[in-house]
C-alpha positions in Angstrom: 41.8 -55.2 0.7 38.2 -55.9 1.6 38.4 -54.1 4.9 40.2 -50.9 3.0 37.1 -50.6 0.6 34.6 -50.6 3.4 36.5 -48.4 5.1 36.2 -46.1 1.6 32.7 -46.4 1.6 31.4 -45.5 5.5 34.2 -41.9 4.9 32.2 -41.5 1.7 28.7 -42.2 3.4 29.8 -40.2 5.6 31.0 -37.5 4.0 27.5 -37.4 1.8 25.8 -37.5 5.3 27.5 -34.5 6.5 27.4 -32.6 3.3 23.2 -33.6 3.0 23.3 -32.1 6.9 24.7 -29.0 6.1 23.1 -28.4 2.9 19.8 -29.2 4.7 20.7 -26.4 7.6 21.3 -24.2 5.2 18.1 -24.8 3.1 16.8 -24.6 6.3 17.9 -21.0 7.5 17.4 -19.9 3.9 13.5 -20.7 4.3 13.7 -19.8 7.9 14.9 -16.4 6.8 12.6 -16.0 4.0 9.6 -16.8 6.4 10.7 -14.1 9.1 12.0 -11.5 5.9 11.2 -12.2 2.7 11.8 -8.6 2.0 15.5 -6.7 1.4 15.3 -2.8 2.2 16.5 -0.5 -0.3 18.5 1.7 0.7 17.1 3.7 3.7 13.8 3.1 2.7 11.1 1.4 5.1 8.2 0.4 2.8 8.0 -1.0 -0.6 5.1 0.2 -3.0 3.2 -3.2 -4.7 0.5 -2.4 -7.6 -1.8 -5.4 -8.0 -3.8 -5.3 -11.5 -6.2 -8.0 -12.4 -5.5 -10.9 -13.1 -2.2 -11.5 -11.2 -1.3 -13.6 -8.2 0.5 -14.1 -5.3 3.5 -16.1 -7.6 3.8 -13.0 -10.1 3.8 -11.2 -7.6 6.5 -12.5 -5.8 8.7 -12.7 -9.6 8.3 -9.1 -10.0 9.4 -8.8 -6.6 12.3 -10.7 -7.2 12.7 -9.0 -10.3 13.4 -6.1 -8.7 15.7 -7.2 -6.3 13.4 -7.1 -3.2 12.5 -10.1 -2.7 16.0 -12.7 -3.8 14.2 -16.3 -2.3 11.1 -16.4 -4.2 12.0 -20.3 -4.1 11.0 -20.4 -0.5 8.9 -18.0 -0.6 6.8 -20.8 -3.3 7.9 -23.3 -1.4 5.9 -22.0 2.1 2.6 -21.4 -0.4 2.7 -25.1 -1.1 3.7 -26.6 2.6 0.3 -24.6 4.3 -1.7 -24.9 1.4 -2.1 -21.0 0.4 -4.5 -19.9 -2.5 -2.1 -18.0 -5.0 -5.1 -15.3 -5.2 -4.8 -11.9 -4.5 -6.7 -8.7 -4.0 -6.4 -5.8 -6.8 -5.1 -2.2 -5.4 -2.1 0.0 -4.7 -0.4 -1.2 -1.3 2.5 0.6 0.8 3.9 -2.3 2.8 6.7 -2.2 5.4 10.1 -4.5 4.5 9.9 -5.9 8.2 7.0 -8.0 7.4 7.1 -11.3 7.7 6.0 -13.8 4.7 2.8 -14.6 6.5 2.2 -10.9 6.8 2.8 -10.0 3.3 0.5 -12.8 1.9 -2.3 -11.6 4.6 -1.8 -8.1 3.4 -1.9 -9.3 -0.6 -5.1 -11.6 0.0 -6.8 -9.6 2.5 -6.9 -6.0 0.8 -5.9 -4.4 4.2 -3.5 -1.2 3.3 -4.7 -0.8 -0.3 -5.4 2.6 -1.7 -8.0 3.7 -4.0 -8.7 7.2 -6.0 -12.5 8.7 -4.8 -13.8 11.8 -6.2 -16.0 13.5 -4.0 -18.1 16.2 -6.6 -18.8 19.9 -5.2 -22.0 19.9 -3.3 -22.0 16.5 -1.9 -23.4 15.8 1.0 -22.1 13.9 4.4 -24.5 10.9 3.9 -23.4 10.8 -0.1 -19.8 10.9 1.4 -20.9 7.9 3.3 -22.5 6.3 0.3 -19.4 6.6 -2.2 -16.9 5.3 0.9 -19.0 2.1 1.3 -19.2 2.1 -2.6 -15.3 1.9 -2.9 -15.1 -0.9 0.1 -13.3 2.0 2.0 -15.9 2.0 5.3 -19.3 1.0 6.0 -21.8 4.3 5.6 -23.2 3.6 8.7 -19.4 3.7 10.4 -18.7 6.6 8.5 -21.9 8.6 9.7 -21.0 7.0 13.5 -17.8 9.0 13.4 -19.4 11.7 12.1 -21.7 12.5 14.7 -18.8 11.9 17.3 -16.0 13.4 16.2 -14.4 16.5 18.3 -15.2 19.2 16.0 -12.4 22.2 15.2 -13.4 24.9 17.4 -14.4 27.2 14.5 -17.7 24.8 13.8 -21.0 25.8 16.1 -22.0 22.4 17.6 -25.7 22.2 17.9 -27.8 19.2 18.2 -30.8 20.8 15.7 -27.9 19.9 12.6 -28.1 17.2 11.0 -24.5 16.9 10.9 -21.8 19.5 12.6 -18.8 18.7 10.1 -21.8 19.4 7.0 -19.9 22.0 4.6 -16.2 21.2 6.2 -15.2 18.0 4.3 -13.8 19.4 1.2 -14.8 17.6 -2.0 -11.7 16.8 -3.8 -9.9 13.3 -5.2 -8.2 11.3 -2.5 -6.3 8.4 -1.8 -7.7 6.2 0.6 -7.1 3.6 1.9 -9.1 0.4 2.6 -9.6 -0.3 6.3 -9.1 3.7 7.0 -10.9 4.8 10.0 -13.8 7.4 9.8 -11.7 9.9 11.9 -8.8 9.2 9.5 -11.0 10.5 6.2 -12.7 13.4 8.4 -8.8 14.7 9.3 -7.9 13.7 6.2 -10.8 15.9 4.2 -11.2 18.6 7.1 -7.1 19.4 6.6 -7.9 20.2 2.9 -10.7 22.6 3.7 -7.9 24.3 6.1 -5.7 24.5 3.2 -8.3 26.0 0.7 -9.4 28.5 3.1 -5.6 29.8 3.4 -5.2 29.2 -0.2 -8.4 31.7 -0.8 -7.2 34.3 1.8 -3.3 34.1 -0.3 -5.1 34.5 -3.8 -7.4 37.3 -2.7 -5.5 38.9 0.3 -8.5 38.8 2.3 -8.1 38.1 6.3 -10.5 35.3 6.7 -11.0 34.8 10.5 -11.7 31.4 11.8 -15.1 32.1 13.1 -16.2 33.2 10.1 -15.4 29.9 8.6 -19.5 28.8 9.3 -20.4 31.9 7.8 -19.1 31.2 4.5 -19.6 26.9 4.7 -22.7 27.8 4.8 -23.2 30.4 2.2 -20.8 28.4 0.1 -22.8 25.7 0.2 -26.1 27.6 -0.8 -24.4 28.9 -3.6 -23.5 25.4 -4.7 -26.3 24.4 -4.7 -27.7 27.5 -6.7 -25.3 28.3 -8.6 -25.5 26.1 -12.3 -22.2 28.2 -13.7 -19.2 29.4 -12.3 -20.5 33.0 -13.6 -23.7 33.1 -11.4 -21.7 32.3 -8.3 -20.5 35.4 -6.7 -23.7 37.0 -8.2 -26.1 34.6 -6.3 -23.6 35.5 -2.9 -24.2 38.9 -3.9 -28.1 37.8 -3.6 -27.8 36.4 -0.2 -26.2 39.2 1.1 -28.5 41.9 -0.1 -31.6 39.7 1.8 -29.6 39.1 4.9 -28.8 43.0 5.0 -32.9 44.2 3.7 -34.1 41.4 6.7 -35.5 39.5 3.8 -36.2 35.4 3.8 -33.9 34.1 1.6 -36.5 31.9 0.5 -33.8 29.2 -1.4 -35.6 25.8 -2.7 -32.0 24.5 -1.9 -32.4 24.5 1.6 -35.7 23.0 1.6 -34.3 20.1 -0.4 -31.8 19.5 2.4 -34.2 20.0 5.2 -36.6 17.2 3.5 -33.5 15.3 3.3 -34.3 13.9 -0.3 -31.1 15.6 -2.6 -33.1 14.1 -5.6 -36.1 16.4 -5.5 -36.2 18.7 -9.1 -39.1 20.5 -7.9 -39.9 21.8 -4.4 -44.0 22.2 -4.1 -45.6 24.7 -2.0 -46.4 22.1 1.0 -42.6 21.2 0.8 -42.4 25.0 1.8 -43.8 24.3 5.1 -41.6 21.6 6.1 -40.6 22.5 9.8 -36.8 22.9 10.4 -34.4 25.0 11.0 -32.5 25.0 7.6 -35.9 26.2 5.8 -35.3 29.6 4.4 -38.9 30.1 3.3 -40.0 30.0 7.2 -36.8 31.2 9.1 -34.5 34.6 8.6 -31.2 34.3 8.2 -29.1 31.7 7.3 -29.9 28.1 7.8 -28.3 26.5 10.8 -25.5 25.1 9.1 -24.2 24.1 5.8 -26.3 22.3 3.1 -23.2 20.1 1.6 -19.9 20.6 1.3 -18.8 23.5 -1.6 -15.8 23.6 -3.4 -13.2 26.4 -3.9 -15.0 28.7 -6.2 -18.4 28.6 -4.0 -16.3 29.4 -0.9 -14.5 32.0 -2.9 -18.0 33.6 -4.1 -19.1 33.7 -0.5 -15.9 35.5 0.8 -15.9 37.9 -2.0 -19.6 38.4 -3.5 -20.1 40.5 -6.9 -21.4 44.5 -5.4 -24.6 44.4 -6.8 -28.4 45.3 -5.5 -30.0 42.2 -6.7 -32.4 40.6 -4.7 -33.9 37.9 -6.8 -32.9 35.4 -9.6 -34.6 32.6 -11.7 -33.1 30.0 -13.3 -33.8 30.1 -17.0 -33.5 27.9 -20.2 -29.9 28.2 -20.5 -28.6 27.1 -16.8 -27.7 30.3 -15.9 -30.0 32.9 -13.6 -31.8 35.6 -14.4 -31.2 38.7 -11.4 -33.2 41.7 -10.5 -33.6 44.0 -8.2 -37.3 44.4 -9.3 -40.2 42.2 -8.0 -42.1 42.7 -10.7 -39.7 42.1 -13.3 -38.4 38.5 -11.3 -42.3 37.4 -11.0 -42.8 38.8 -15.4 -39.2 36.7 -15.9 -41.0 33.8 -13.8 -44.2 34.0 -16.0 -42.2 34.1 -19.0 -40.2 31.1 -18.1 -43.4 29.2 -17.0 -42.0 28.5 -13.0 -43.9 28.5 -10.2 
C-alpha cells in the first residue's frame, strides 16, 4: 500500500513537472513572440499611427495599444520593460511606425523621438536662413545642416546657379504648413517644399490660364519676392508688380529698400539709411539695373500671382503711408510732395 502511494505521488510530480514545462515553453514563445512582434497588422495595412500627448508613458501606451487590438501581450510586452530595466518615459509627437518592428524597436522609436511629426508654418517672405532657424526651433534639423544642404543640393534646372547668391534655392521653398518629421534630412524638406512651389506654379497657370514657362520661374521668384516684401496688403500687390515693371521697361533703378535689407543681410532693419544705399552687392537695386540676382525670400501664392499678372498701370513710384497701404504715381513731384507730407526720407 506504501509502494502504491509513492508510486501516486512521483506520476503526480511528474505530471506537475511536465505541465510547469510546457506552460513555461509556452510563456516562453509567448514573450519570445512579443519581443520579435509585439505588433498585429490590421488588415493590409503596414504601419500603425501612435499619438503621444504629455504626460503619457510607454505602459499607456502599450494599453491603448492593446485596446485597440494591436498590440494583444501587453503582459510581456511589461514584463521585458522590467527584465532590462527600461524607463517607462516617452517622447511627445505623432509617429507612423511599421507593424514589423520589433519590441526593442518600438520602445527606441517611443523614447527616442525618431519618426515623429510636427506642424511648422513657414510665413510668406521668409527667408532660407529663417527656414533654418524655425527647423532647428521645432528639433526638426540643425540650421547649420539645413543651410549645408542648401548650398549643395542639385538645383531644378529652371533656377540660375551663380555663386554671387547668397543661396540658389532663395524664393523656391514655398512657405506653407507642413508636416515634418524629426530626423528628416535637409534634402527631404527642400523636395518636400520645392514640390509645393511646382504645384502652386501650375495651380496659378490653371486659375489664370496663363502659360508660365519654366525659365520664367526666376523671373517671377524674384519679383514675387520683392513684392512680398513691399507689398503691406493684398490690394497693393499686383500694383507694386505693376511698378517694377514700368522701371524695368523705362531702364529705371528700381531703387527697392527691400533689397537692400537682404543684401545687408539683417531682415530686422525698419529703416534703410542713405550709407546702407551704398552697400556693394549685387541684390542692391539703388546701385544695379534690373532685377536683383535672385530672390529676396520665398513669396507666397498671391505675390507670385501679382508678378505673373501685374495691374496695367503707368506708375512708377509709391510710398508707404499711415494706413499700410502705398501711395502710386506716375509723377515725381507728386511721390517726393506725398513723401514730404508723410515726413519719409
Amino acid at each position: 500500500m506504501l509502494k502504491l502511494n509513492r508510486s501516486k505521488k512521483t506520476v503526480i510530480s511528474s505530471i506537475i513537472i511536465i505541465f510547469l514545462i510546457v506552460v513555461s515553453v509556452i510563456l516562453g514563445i509567448d514573450y519570445i513572440s512579443t519581443e520579435n512582434r509585439p505588433l498585429t497588422k490590421e488588415k493590409d495595412e503596414s504601419t500603425i499611427s501612435i499619438t503621444v500627448n504629455n504626460g503619457d508613458t510607454l505602459y499607456g501606451v502599450f494599453e491603448k495599444l492593446k485596446e485597440e487590438n494591436i498590440m494583444p501581450n501587453v503582459f510581456f510586452a511589461k514584463v521585458y520593460l522590467k527584465l532590462n530595466h527600461i524607463s517607462d518615459k516617452i517622447m511627445v509627437g505623432d509617429y507612423t511606425i511599421n507593424t514589423n518592428v520589433t519590441l526593442k524597436e518600438l520602445v527606441n522609436i517611443l523614447q527616442s523621438g525618431i519618426g515623429t511629426t510636427k506642424k511648422i508654418t513657414f510665413p510668406e517672405g521668409y527667408t532660407v536662413e529663417e527656414i533654418a532657424q524655425t527647423l532647428q526651433e521645432n528639433g526638426i534639423i540643425k540650421a547649420d545642416s539645413f543651410l549645408k544642404a542648401v548650398k549643395n543640393y542639385n538645383v531644378p534646372s529652371y533656377i540660375t546657379l551663380n555663386n554671387e547668391k547668397k543661396y540658389n534655392l532663395e524664393g523656391f521653398l514655398f512657405p506653407d504648413t507642413y508636416n515634418f518629421r524629426n530626423g528628416m534630412t535637409g534634402d527631404e524638406i527642400i523636395e518636400t517644399m520645392l514640390e509645393k512651389f511646382n504645384i502652386v506654379m501650375n495651380e496659378i497657370q490653371n486659375e489664370t490660364g496663363i502659360t508660365i514657362p519654366k525659365d520664367d520661374y526666376e523671373k517671377y521668384a524674384t519679383i514675387g519676392s520683392i513684392i512680398e516684401k513691399e507689398a503691406s496688403t493684398d490690394e497693393d500687390r499686383s500694383l507694386v508688380s505693376s511698378v517694377i515693371y514700368n522701371r524695368l521697361k523705362s531702364d529705371m533703378l528700381l531703387q527697392i529698400d527691400a533689397t537692400v535689407v537682404y543684401a545687408l543681410g539683417n531682415p530686422k532693419i525698419n529703416i534703410v539709411t542713405y550709407k546702407d544705399l551704398e552697400v556693394d552687392s549685387p541684390y542692391n537695386t539703388y546701385l544695379n539695373k534690373g532685377l536683383t540676382i535672385g530672390p529676396i525670400c520665398n513669396p507666397g501664392k498671391e505675390s507670385l500671382l501679382a508678378a505673373i499678372k501685374p495691374d496695367n498701370t503707368d506708375y512708377l513710384y509709391y510710398v508707404l503711408t499711415e494706413n499700410g497701404s502705398h501711395f502710386f504715381t506716375n509723377n515725381y513731384q507728386d511721390f517726393l510732395k506725398k513723401k514730404e507730407e508723410l515726413n519719409v526720407n
